[in-house]
C-alpha angles and dihedrals in degrees: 000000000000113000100223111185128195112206127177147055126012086168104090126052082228088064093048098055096047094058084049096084085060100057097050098041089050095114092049097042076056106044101036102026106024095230122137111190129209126187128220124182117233125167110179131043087250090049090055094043088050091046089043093054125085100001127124099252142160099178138015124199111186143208121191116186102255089243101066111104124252097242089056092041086056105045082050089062097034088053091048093054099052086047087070096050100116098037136059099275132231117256102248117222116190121207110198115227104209137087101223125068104244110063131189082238114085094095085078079061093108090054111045129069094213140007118196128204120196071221135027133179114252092222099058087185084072086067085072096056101120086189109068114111114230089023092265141080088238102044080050099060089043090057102045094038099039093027081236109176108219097188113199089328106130124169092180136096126185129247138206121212093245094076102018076104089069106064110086128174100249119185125313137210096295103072082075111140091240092054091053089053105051086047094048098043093039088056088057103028104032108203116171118192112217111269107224100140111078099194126025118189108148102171131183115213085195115226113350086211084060096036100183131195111272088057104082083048097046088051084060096042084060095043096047082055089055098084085054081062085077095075115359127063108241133182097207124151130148105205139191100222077237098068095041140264133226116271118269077243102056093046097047086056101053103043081061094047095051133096085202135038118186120207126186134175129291137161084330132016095254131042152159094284088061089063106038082058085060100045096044095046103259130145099245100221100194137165103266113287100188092118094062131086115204150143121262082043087203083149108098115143107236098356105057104014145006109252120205143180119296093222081050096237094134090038094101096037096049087045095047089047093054088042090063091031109061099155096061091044092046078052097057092041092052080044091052094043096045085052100039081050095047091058083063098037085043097051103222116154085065086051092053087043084048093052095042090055105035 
C-alpha cells in the first residue's frame, strides 16, 4: 500500500475543498490505486518542511499557504529533498495555492514531480511571456483595456522548457463536497426552484481601503448588464464588503431562482459562482475560457456555457438571445450538468491521481 501524505494549509475555505476529493474517493484511491492518504496541518514553509522530513512516505502532495514567499517556499522544498538523498524519495506533488493561473511559484519547478494549477493555460509557451503586466493574461488586458496601474503588483513567475512538462491542470473548485451532493440528490430527487429572476450577477469588490484590480472591471461587468433592465428582471450589484453585501441567504435564493447567471473574473478567472449555476439549472454567461485548462472541464463554448467577450461588448445581446430563446439555453444547462455529473460518474479525479503516482 502507497503512503500518500497531504501536508500543508487548514487556514482558507479554498484549501479545504481541495483536500476534499481525497476524503470521498478514499475507498477508490485504496482499492484501485493502492494509495492510503494521511493529513497533516502545516501553516508556514518552515511547518510543511518540518512535517515532509523524516516521515515514511511514497508520495507528498503540498499545500503552501499562497502568502509565503517564494524564496522560503523554495528553500522548504529544496531542504526536503535533500532530506531524501540517501533513500528512495517521495514522489512530490505540488498543489498551487492561487486562483489565477499564473502563480509566483514556478521557481519550486526542479524540484517537484508535478504542480498542479486548479487552471492552467492551454498554451503552456504563454507561461514564458516576460511582458505581461501583472504577470497574467488576464491582469494584462485589464491594464491595457481599464488603464489599470498595477504598481509593482505581479502574479507571474517565469518557466524553462526543461520542467514546463511538469505543470498539469489538476481539479478545480468544483470538486467541492457540496457541489457533488446537489448534483447527485437533484438527479434523484428533482426540485426547481421557480425561475422569476432573468439575469444574477452578485458580486463583492472586497474591501474599498484595499481597493484591488478586478474592481474597476467587475463595476463594469454590473453596469454592461443595466440596458438589459428595460425589459428583463435582473438581481446585479457590485459591492465593497464596507458598504454590505446581500445575506448568504438572499444570494443563495436568488441564484436558484435565475435563467441566467452572469460570471465574471475575479481574483482568478473561475470560481464558486460558475458551479452553483450549474447545479441549480442556470445558463453560466462568462468571459470566454477557452485559454484555460481545468477539472471539472464545465467550459465548453456553446455546449456548457455561454462565452463573451472579456471587455464585456456582446454581454447584453448573448444574454437577450438566450432570454427569448429558452430552448436553446435549457439545452446548454442539461449539456453543462450531464457533463459536471460525468467528472463524478467517471471518476476522474482518482484517474488523474492514478496517472500523477504511477
Amino acid at each position: 500500500m502507497k503512503k500518500a501524505f497531504i501536508i500543508g494549509t487548514n487556514s482558507d475555505n479554498i484549501a479545504k475543498v481541495q483536500r476534499e476529493p481525497f476524503s470521498y474517493n478514499k475507498r477508490i484511491l485504496s482499492k484501485e490505486l493502492g494509495m492510503k492518504t494521511e493529513y497533516i496541518c502545516a501553516e508556514t514553509s518552515l511547518e510543511i518542511q518540518e512535517a515532509s522530513m523524516g516521515i515514511d512516505a511514497d508520495i507528498l502532495f503540498l499545500m503552501f499557504p499562497w502568502k509565503e514567499s517564494p524564496e522560503d517556499v523554495e528553500s522548504a522544498l529544496v531542504n526536503i529533498r535533500n532530506a531524501y538523498q540517501n533513500t528512495q524519495p517521495p514522489k512530490i506533488i505540488f498543489i498551487d495555492p492561487f486562483a489565477q493561473s499564473t502563480t509566483r511559484y514556478f521557481n519550486v519547478l526542479p524540484y517537484v514531480d508535478f504542480f498542479l494549477k486548479r487552471q492552467r493555460l492551454k498554451d503552456i509557451e504563454q507561461y514564458k511571456k516576460e511582458d505581461l503586466i501583472g504577470g497574467s493574461t488576464m491582469t494584462d488586458f485589464i491594464a491595457k483595456n481599464w488603464s489599470y496601474d498595477f504598481k509593482d503588483w505581479h502574479i507571474g513567475s517565469q518557466i524553462s522548457d526543461e520542467y514546463k512538462d511538469r505543470i498539469i491542470a489538476g481539479w478545480n473548485l468544483g470538486t467541492a463536497k457540496k457541489y457533488k451532493n446537489i448534483l447527485t440528490y437533484s438527479s434523484i430527487w428533482p426540485f426547481r426552484k421557480k425561475k422569476n429572476i432573468d439575469v444574477f450577477c452578485r458580486l463583492s469588490l472586497g474591501f474599498k481601503k484595499n481597493r484591488e484590480w478586478y474592481c474597476e472591471y467587475r463595476i463594469d461587468a454590473v453596469e454592461a448588464l443595466q440596458p438589459l433592465q428595460k425589459k428583463y428582471k435582473l438581481a446585479s450589484s457590485a459591492r465593497f464588503l464596507e458598504d454590505g453585501l446581500i445575506s448568504k441567504r438572499q444570494y443563495s435564493s436568488e441564484l436558484k431562482g435565475s435563467r441566467i447567471v452572469f460570471s465574471p473574473f475575479g481574483w482568478g478567472e473561475n470560481c464558486w459562482r460558475d458551479f452553483e449555476a450549474i447545479c441549480y439549472d442556470s445558463l453560466l454567461v462568462k468571459p470566454d475560457m477557452s485559454h484555460i485548462s481545468t477539472n471539472p472541464d464545465i467550459f465548453i463554448a456553446g455546449e456548457t456555457y455561454v462565452p463573451v467577450k472579456w471587455d464585456f461588448s456582446d454581454l447584453e445581446e448573448k444574454c437577450a438571445y438566450y432570454l427569448e430563446h429558452q430552448d436553446e439555453a435549457n439545452r446548454i444547462i442539461k449539456n453543462a450538468r450531464d457533463k459536471y455529473m460525468s467528472y463524478f460518474k467517471n471518476n476522474e479525479f482518482p484517474k488523474l491521481i492514478g496517472q500523477l503516482i504511477n
